[in-house]
N, C-alpha and C positions, 0 to 999 in steps of 0.2 A: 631172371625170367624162367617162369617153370614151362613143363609139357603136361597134361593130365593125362593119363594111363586108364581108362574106363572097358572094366575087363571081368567076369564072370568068375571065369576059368582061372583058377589059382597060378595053376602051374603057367598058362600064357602068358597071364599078367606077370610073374616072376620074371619070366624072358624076355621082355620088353623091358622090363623097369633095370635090369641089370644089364641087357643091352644099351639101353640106352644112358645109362649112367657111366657104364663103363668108359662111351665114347664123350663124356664132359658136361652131358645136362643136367640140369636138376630138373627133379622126376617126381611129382607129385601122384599117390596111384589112391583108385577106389572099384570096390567089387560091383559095384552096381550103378544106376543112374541117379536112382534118390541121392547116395553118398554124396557121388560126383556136384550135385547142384549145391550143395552144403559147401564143398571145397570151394566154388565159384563164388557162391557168396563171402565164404573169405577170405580166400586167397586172391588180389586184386593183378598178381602178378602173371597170373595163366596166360601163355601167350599161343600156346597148339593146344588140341585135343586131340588124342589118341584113340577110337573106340569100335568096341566088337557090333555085331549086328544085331545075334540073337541072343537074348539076353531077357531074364523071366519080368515079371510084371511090369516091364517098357524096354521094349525094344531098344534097338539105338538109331533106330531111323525115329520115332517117337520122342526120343532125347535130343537128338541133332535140331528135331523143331522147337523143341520144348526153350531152348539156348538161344537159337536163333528169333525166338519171337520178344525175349528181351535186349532193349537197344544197345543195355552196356556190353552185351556178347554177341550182337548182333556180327561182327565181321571178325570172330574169331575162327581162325582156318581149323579144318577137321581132317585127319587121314583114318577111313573104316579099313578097319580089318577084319576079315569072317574067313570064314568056312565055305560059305559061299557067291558066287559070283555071277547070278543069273542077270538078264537085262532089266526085267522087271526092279530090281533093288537098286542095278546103279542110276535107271533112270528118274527115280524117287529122289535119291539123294543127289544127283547133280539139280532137282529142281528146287533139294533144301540150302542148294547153294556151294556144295560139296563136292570135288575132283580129283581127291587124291585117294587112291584105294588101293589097299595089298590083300592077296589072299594068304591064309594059312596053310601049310608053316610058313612063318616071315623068314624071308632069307635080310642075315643084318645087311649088309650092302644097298640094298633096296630101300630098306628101312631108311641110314644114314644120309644116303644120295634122297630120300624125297624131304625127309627132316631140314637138312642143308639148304634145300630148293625153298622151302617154306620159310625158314628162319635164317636167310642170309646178314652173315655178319653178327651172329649170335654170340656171344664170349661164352670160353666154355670155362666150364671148375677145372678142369686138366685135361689136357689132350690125348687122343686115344695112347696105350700102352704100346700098342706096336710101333705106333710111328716116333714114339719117345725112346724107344726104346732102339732103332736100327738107328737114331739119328747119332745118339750115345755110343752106336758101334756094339750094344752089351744084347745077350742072348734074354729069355722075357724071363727064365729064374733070376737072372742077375739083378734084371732090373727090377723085379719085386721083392729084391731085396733093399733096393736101393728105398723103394716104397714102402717097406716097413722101417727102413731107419728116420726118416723122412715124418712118417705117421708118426712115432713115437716124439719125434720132436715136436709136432706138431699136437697132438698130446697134454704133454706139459706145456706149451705155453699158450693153451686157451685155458688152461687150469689158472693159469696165472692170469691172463687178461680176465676170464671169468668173475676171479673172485677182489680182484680189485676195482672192476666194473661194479660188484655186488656194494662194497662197500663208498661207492663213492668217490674212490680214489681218481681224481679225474685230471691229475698232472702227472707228470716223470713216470711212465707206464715201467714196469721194467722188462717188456717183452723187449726180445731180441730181435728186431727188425731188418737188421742188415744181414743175420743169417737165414729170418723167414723169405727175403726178398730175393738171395743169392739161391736158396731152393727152391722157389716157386718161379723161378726162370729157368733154370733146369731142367724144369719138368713143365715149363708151359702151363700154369696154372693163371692161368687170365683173370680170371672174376678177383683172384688175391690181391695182383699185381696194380689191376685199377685201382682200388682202395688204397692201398700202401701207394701208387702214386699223387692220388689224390692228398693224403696225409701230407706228402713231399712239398706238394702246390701250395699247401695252406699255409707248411710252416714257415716258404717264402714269401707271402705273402704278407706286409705290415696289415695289422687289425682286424684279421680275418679268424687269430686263433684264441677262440671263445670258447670258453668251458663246455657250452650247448654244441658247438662245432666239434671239437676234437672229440665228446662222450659220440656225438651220431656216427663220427665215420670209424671209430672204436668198436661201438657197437653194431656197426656194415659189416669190421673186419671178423668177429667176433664167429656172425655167421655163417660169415665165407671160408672160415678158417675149421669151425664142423663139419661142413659142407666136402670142402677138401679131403679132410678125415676118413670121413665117409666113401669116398671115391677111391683112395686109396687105399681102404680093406675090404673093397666088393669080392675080391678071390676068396675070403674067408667064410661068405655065405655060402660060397659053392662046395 
């Protein structure tokens, strides 16, 4: 499940989308509202929207309706983020249907705790670094070291499911499964963990492991396993 990030302001949007990845979501982002409806179209997985107020040729109160007047996003939740906070705007938007609002600068905590409130029970790509981090007992250089050795493995073996996925190869994968499983527990990497559980279910499962089965939840882990990647070298954009 993604968040959509609908945001003008380069540098905002940067802060939000590394914010928010940092803490385990996937983070779909776009500069504008035109963008954003392109994403909606299709991306089926958008389950928050994130978005600024003012914002050049439509708004984001103009965008919030624009969403809202088709059925398939009709009860997709919003939190506005602006610059400003007068009555006039919040009362527009709680009549587009809308209650959750931060002002700028977002402090992340705020951010976290309404996100949380909105998407209870959301599985994250990996869980925040701090809390992985003090749980391990290790200081956060340590433990970003621990996340680039980690990364690296993880690295190679979507190079390897990648290109045997390419070719077809759709039996005796030779990814390392009991080492990707034994690390993404470690590090509380959820979205991995389902998948690679599911694999677990299927293979005890008599008559369940069908070529079209094993290639779809190969190619689930396939994403979740960039996905992770990714979350685990956000330090390096900064």
């Amino acid at each position: 499940m993604s968040i959509l990030i609908v945001e003008d302001n380069p540098i905002s949007l940067k802060i939000l989308d590394i914010n928010l990845r940092e803490n385990g979501y996937e983070v779909v982002t776009a500069p504008d509202p035109k963008e954003a409806m392109v994403i909606l179209d299709t991306n089926p997985n958008i389950k928050l929207i994130i978005t600024d107020i003012m914002m050049p040729e439509m708004d984001g109160l103009e965008f919030i309706a624009k969403v809202k007047s088709n059925a398939q996003w009709k009860k997709l939740p919003f939190i506005i983020i602006s610059a400003m906070s007068n009555k006039k705007t919040v009362k527009k938007a709680i009549a587009l249907g809308c209650q959750h609002f931060l002002v700028k600068p977002v402090q992340s905590q705020k951010l976290q705790k309404m996100v949380k409130s909105i998407l209870p029970g959301q599985r994250l790509i990996i869980r925040n670094k701090s809390q992985n981090a003090a749980q391990m007992g290790l200081d956060i250089a340590s433990y970003q070291r621990i996340c680039t050795m980690f990364g690296d493995m993880l690295k190679k073996e979507t190079a390897v499911l990648e290109k045997e996925l390419g070719k077809g190869k759709y039996k005796d994968f030779s990814l390392n499964l009991k080492q990707l499983r034994e690390s993404a527990t470690t590090l509380s990497a959820e979205r991995v963990l389902d998948i690679l559980d599911d694999l677990d279910n299927m293979a005890s499962e008599d008559g369940k492991r069908s070529v079209w089965n094993i290639t779809k939840y190969y190619e689930a882990l396939l994403v979740e396993m960039k996905l992770l990647y990714n979350s685990l070298t956000i330090s390096v954009e900064l």
